[in-house]
VEXZAKE-983054 format. One line per 10 residues: for each residue x, y, z of N, C-alpha, C. Coordinates in pm, whole numbers, always signed. Example, Ala and Ser with C-alpha at 12.3 -4.5 7.8 and 13.67 -1.06 7.14 Angstrom:
<gufis>
+1319/-569/+780/+1230/-450/+780/+1320/-330/+780 ~ +1285/-225/+708/+1367/-106/+714/+1290/+3/+787
</gufis>
This chain:
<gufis>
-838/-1302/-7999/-958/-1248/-7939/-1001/-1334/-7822 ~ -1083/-1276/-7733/-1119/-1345/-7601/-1227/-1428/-7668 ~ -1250/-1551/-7598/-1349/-1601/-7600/-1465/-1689/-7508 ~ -1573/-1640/-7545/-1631/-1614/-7420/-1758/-1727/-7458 ~ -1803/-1858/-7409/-1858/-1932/-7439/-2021/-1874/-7419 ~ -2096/-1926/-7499/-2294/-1884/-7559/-2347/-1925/-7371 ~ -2388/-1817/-7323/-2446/-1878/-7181/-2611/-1892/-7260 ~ -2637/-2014/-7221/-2797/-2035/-7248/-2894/-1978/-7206 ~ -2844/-1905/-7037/-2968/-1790/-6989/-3011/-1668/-7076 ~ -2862/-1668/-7142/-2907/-1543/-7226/-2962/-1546/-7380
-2981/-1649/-7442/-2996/-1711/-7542/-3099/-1566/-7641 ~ -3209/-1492/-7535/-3329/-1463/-7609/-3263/-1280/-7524 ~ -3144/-1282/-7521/-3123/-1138/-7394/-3116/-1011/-7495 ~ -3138/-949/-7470/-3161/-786/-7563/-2999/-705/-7574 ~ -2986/-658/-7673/-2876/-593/-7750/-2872/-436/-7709 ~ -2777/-348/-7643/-2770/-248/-7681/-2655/-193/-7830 ~ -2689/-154/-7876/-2622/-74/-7984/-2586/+72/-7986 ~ -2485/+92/-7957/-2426/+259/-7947/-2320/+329/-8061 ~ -2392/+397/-8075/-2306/+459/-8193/-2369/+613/-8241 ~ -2291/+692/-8278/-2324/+846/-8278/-2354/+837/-8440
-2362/+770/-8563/-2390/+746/-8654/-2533/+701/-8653 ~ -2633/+773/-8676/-2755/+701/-8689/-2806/+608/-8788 ~ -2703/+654/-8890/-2745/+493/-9038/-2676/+424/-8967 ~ -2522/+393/-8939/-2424/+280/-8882/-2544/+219/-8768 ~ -2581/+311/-8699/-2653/+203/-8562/-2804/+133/-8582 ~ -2868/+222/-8730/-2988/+141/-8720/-2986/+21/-8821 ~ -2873/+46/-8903/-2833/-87/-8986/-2747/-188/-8952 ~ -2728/-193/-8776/-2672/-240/-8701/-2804/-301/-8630 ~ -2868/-192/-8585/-2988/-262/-8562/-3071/-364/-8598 ~ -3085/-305/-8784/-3202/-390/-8842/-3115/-546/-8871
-3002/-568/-8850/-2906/-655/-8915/-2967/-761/-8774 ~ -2936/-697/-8676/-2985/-788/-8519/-3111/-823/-8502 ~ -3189/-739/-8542/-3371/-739/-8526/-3414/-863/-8623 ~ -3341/-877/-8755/-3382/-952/-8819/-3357/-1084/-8802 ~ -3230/-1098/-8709/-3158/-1209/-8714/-3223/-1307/-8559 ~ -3344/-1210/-8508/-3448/-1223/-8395/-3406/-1200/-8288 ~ -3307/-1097/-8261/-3250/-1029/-8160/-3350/-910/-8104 ~ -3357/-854/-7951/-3384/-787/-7912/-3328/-654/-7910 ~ -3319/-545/-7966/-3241/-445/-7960/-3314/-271/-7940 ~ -3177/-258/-7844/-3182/-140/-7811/-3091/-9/-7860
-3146/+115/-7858/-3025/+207/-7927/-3034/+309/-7837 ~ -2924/+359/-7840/-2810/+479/-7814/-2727/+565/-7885 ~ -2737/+702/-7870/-2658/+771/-7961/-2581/+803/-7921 ~ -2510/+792/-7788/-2378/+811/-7755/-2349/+769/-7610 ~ -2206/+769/-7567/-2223/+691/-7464/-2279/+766/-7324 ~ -2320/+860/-7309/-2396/+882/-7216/-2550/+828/-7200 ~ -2628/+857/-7311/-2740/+760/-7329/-2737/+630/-7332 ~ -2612/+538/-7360/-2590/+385/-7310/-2625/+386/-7194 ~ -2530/+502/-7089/-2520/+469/-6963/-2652/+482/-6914 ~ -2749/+569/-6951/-2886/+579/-6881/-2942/+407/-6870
-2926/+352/-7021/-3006/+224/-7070/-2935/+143/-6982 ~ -2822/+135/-6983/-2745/+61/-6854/-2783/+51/-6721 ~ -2837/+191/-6720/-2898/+213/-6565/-3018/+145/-6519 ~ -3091/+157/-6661/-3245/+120/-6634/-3246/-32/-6604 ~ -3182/-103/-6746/-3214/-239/-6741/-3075/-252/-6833 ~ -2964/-361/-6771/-2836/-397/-6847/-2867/-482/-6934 ~ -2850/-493/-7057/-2856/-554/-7164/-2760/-719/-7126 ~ -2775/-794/-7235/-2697/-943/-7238/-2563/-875/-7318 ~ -2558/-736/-7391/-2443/-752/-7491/-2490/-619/-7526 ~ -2351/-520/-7558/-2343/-429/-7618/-2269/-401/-7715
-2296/-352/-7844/-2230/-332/-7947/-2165/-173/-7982 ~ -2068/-95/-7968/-2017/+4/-7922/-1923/+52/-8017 ~ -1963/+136/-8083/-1877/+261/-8144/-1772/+279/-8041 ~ -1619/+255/-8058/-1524/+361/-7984/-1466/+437/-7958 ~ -1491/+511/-8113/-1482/+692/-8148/-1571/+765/-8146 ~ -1612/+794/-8070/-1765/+940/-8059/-1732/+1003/-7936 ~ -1774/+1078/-7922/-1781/+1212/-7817/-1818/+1162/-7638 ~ -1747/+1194/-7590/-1806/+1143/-7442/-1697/+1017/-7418 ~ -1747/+1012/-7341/-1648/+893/-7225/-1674/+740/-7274 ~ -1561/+765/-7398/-1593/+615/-7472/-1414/+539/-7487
-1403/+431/-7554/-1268/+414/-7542/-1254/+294/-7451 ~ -1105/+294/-7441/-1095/+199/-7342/-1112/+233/-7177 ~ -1117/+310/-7093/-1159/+336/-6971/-1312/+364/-6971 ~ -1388/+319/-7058/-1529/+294/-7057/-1564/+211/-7088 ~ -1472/+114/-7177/-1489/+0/-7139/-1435/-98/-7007 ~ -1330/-54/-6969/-1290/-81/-6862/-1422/-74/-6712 ~ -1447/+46/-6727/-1525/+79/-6648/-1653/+18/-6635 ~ -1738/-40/-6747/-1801/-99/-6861/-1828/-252/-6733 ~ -1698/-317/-6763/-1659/-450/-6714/-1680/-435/-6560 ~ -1612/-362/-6532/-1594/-367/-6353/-1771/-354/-6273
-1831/-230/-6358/-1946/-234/-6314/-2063/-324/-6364 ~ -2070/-368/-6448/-2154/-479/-6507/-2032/-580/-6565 ~ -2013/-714/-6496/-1902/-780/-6550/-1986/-874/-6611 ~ -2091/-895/-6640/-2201/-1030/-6714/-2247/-933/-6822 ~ -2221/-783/-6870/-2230/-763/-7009/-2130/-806/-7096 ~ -2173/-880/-7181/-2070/-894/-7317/-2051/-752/-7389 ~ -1961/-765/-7478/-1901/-588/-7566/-1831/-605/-7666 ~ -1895/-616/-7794/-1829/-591/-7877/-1797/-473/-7950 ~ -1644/-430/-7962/-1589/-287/-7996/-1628/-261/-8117 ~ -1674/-165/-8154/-1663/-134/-8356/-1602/-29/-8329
-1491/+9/-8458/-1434/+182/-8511/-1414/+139/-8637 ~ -1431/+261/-8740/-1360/+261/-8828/-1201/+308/-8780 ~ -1203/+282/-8707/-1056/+424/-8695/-942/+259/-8616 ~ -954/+182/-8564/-923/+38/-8514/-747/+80/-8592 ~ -756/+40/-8760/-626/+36/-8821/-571/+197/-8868 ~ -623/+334/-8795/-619/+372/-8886/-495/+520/-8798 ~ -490/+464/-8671/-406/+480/-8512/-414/+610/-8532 ~ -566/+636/-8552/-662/+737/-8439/-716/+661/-8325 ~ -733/+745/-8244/-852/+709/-8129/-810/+546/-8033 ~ -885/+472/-7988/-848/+312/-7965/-850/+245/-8057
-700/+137/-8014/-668/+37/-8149/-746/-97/-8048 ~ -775/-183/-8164/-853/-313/-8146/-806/-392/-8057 ~ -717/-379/-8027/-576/-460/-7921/-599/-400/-7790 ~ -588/-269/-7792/-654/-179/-7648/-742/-227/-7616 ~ -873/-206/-7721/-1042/-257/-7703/-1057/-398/-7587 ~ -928/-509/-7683/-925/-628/-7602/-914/-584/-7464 ~ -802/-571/-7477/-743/-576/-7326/-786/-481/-7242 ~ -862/-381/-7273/-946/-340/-7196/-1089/-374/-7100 ~ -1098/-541/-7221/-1224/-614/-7181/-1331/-608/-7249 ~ -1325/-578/-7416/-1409/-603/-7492/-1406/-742/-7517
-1465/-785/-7550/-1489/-993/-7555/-1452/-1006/-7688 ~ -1512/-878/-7820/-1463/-896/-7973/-1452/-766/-7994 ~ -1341/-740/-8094/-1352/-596/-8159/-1333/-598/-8329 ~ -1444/-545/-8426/-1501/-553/-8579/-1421/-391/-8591 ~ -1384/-398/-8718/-1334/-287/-8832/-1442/-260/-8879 ~ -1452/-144/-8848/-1586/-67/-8970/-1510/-97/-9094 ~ -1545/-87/-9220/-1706/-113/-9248/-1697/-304/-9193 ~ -1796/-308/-9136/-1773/-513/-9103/-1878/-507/-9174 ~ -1872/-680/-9190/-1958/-752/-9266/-2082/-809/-9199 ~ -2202/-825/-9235/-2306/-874/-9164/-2290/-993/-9078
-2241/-1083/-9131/-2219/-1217/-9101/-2072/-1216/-8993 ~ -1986/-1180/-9018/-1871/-1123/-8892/-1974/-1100/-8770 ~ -2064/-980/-8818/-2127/-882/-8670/-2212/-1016/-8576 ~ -2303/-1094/-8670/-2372/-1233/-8644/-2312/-1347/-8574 ~ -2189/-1356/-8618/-2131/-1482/-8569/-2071/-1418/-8400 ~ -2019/-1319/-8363/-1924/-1263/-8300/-2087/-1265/-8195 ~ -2212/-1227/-8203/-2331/-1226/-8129/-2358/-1370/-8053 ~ -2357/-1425/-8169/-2430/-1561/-8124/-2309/-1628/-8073 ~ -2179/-1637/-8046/-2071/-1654/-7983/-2097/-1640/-7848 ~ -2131/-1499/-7822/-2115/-1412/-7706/-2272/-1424/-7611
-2362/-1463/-7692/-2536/-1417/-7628/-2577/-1579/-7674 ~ -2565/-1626/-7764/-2629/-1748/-7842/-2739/-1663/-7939 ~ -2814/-1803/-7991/-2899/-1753/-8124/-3045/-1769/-8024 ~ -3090/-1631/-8083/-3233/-1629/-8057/-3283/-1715/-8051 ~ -3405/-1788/-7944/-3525/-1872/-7999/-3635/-1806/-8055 ~ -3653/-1892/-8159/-3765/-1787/-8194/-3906/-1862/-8213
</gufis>
């Protein structure tokens, strides 16, 4: 996996979360909110792109199987146009060679890519890697 050292500017920077699953993204959510993260949601990747538009997040957390222009040429695309967002990939589908495999995700320019179902503490560590830990 890439690794991408904690920039300190971003220490306190806000989360988008995308995912067409509304339990997966708000228990994605509440997992970040609690952990004193700033977070934002999206139900698919066209509504990322609005939130993208408005104000770019420190880090996005991204479903890569849902509807719309998701995958690796959105993440690609992702990078080129905002290259100071971090991205970490989620699918259940990663091992399951539907859709993008976790290896694509990389090299497409995701910084980490998690197997649904992931574990709380995986999703945590792979954050504070990428953004650092909240001050709180």
């Amino acid at each position: 996996m890439t690794s991408v050292p904690a920039d300190p500017s971003k220490r306190q920077g806000d989360i988008l979360v995308v995912d067409d699953d509304a339990i997966l993204r708000d228990l994605v959510t509440d997992w970040l909110e609690a952990a004193g993260y700033s977070v934002r949601r999206a139900a698919n990747c066209c509504a990322a792109v609005s939130e993208l538009d408005r104000q770019p997040p420190s880090l996005i957390v991204s479903d890569m199987f849902m509807p719309g222009p998701c995958g690796a040429e959105a993440i690609a695309q992702l990078k080129r146009e905002h290259p100071g967002v971090a991205l970490i990939a989620v699918s259940g589908h990663f091992n399951s060679g539907q859709g993008i495999s976790a290896e694509a995700a990389l090299a497409a320019g995701a910084d980490r890519a998690l197997a649904k179902p992931m574990k709380r503490a995986d999703l945590l560590r792979a954050v504070a890697e990428l953004v650092g830990v909240p001050v709180r």
